[in-house]
C-alpha positions in Angstrom: 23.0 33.2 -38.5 22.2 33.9 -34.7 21.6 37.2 -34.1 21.3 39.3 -30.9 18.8 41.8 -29.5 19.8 45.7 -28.6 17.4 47.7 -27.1 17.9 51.6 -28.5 16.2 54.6 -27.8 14.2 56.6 -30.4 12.3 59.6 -29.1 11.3 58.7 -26.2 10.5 55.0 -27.7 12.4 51.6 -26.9 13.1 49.6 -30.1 14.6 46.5 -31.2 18.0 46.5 -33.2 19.3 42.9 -34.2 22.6 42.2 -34.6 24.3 39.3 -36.0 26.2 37.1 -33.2 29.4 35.4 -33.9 28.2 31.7 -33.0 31.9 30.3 -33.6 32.9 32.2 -30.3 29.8 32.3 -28.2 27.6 29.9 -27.2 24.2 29.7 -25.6 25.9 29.7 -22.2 28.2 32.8 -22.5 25.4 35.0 -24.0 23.5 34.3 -20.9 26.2 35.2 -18.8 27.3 38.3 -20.5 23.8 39.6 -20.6 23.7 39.2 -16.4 27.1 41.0 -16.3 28.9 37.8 -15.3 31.4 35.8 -17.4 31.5 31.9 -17.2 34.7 31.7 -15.2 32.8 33.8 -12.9 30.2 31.6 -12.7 32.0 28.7 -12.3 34.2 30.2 -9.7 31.2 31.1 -7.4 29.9 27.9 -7.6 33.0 26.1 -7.0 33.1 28.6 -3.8 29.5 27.5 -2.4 30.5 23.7 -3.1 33.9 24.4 -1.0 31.9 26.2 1.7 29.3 23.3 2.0 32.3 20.4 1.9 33.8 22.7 4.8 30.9 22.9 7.0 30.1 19.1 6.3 34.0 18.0 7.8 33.4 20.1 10.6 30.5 18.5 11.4 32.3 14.7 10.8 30.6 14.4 7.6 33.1 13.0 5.5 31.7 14.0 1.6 34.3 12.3 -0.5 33.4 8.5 1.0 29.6 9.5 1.1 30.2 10.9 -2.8 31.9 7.5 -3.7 29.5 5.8 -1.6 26.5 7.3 -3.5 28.6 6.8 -7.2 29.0 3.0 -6.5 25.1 2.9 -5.3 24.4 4.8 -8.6 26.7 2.0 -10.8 24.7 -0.8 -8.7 21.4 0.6 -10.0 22.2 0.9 -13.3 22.6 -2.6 -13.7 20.5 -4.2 -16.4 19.2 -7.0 -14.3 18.1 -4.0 -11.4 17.6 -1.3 -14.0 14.7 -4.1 -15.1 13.8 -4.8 -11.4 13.1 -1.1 -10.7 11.0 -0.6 -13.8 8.9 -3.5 -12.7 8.5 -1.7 -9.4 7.4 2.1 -10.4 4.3 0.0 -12.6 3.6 -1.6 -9.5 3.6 1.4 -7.8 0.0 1.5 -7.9 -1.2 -1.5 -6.2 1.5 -0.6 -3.3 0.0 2.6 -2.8 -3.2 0.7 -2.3 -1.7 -2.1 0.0 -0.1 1.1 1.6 -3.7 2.3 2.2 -5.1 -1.0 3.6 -2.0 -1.7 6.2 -3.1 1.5 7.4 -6.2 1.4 8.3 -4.9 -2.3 9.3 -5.0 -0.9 13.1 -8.5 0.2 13.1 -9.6 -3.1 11.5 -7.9 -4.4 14.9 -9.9 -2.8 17.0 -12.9 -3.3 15.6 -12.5 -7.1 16.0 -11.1 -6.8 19.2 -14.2 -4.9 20.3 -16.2 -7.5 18.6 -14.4 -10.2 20.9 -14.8 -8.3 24.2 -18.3 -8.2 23.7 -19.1 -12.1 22.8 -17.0 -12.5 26.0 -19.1 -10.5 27.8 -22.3 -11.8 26.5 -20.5 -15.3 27.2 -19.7 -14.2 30.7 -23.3 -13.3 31.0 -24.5 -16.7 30.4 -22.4 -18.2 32.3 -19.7 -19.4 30.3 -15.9 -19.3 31.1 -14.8 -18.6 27.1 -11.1 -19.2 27.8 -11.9 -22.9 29.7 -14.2 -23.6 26.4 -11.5 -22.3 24.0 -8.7 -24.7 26.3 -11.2 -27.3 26.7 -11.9 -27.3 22.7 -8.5 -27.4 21.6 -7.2 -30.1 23.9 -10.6 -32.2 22.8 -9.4 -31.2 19.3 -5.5 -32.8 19.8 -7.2 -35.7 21.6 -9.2 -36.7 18.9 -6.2 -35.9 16.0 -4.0 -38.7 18.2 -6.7 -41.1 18.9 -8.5 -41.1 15.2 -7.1 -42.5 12.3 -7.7 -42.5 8.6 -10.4 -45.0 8.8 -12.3 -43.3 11.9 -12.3 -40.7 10.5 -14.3 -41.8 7.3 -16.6 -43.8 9.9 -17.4 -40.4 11.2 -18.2 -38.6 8.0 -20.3 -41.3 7.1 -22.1 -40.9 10.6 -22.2 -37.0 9.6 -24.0 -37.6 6.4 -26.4 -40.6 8.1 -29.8 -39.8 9.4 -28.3 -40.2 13.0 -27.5 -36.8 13.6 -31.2 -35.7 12.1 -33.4 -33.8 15.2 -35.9 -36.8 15.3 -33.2 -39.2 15.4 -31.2 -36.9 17.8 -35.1 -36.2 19.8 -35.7 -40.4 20.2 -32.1 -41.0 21.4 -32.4 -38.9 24.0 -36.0 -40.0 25.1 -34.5 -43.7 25.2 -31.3 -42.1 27.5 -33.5 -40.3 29.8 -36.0 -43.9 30.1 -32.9 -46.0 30.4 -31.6 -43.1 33.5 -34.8 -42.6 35.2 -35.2 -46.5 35.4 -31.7 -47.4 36.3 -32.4 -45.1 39.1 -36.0 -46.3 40.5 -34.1 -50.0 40.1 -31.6 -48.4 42.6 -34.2 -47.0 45.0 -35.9 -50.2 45.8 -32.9 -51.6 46.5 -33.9 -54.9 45.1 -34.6 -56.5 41.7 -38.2 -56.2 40.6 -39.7 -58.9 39.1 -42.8 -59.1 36.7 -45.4 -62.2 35.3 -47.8 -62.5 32.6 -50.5 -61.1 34.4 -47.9 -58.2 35.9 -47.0 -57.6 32.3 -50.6 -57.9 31.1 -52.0 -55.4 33.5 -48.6 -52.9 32.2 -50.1 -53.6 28.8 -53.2 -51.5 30.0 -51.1 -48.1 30.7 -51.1 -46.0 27.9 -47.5 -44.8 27.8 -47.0 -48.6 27.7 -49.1 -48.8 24.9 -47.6 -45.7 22.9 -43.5 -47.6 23.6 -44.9 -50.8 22.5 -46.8 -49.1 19.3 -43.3 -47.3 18.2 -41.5 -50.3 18.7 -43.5 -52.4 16.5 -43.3 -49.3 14.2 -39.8 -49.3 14.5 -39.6 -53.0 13.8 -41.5 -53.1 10.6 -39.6 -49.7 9.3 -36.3 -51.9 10.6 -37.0 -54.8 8.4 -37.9 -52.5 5.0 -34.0 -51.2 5.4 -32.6 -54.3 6.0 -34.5 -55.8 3.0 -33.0 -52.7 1.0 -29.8 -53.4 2.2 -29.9 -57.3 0.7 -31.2 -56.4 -2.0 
C-alpha cells in the first residue's frame, strides 16, 4: 500500500508521520499536484491557456499553426517509414565520418589558398626566367589535342617502344645533337661560298691528317662494328 508523508511538529522538532494513500483514487500525477496547491484541471487549464495565447500571437503574425502542425504530423508519418526509419539509422552511425568530412571541407578554403599561393609563385619564378606560363599551358594543350587527332593506336605503341629504346638515353640524345649541329654548321659554310665545294683523293688524304677528322672517322668505324654486332643479334 502507498503511503503518504505528513510533516508534524513535536517540541519544537519536525517529524515524519506516514499515512496510507488511497491508490484507487489518486495517482502519481494528482499527488503532485495537490502537494503544489494546484489540482489537475488546473493544470491542464493553464496550459491549454499558454497554448491558446501562443496559437494567438502566431495568426497574428500569419503563422498559420494548424497547417504547420499537420504539415509537421505528415513529416513525422514520412519518417517513420520502415524503409527511412532504416535510412536514418544508417545515417546517425555515419555520423562520425561526416563530422570528419565536415572538418576537412572546412578547412577546404585554406587548402585553396595555399595552392593558389604555390601557383603565383611558380608563375613568378616563370616570369623571371622568361617564360609566358599561360602561352606554354595553351601551347601544351593544343600540341596535346594535335597529337590525340593525328596519332593512332599503332603510333602510339611505336612511341612507347621509342620511350623504352636507348634513343632517348643522354649519350644517344648528346650524339644526335652533335651530328645536328655538324649537319647545320656545314649546310651553312656550303651556303656562304656560294658554290659547291669539291674534294679528291689527295684533298681527302690531306683531311685525313686533321685530328677532328680523325676522331669522326674513329667513332664511325666504332659505330660500324657496334652496328653490325646488333644486327647479327637481331638475325639471330
Amino acid at each position: 500500500m502507498a503511503m503518504l508523508v505528513h510533516h508534524i511538529q513535536f517540541n519544537g522538532h519536525r517529524s515524519f508521520e506516514m499515512k496510507p494513500e488511497n491508490t484507487q483514487t489518486s495517482t502519481i500525477e494528482q499527488v503532485l499536484f495537490e502537494r503544489m496547491g494546484v489540482t489537475v484541471e488546473d493544470a491542464l487549464a493553464s496550459g491549454t491557456d499558454v497554448i491558446d495565447e501562443e496559437v494567438s500571437r502566431a495568426a497574428a503574425e500569419g503563422i498559420d499553426v494548424e497547417m504547420r502542425m499537420g504539415s509537421l504530423l505528415g513529416l513525422l508519418q514520412e519518417l517513420t517509414e520502415p524503409e527511412n526509419m532504416k535510412a536514418l539509422k544508417t545515417l546517425i552511425r555515419s555520423l562520425p565520418k561526416l563530422a570528419e568530412f565536415v572538418q576537412i571541407a572546412e578547412s577546404f578554403p585554406n587548402l585553396i589558398a595555399t595552392v593558389g599561393d604555390a601557383f603565383d609563385e611558380f608563375q613568378q619564378q616563370c616570369e623571371a626566367d622568361g617564360l609566358d606560363l599561360e602561352r606554354s599551358l595553351l601551347n601544351g594543350l593544343n600540341a596535346a589535342l594535335w597529337l590525340g587527332c593525328q596519332a593512332d593506336k599503332d603510333d602510339l605503341n611505336r612511341l612507347g617502344q621509342l620511350l623504352k629504346s636507348d634513343m632517348l638515353k643522354p649519350e644517344a640524345i648528346t650524339v644526335v645533337s652533335n651530328a645536328a649541329n655538324a649537319l647545320s654548321k656545314t649546310q651553312q659554310d656550303e651556303s656562304t661560298a656560294g658554290e659547291q665545294q669539291r674534294i679528291g683523293l689527295f684533298g681527302l688524304i690531306s683531311v685525313m691528317r686533321k685530328p677532328a677528322v680523325q676522331r669522326a672517322v674513329a667513332f664511325a668505324a666504332k659505330f660500324g662494328e657496334k652496328f653490325g654486332e646488333n644486327m647479327d643479334q637481331e638475325n639471330t
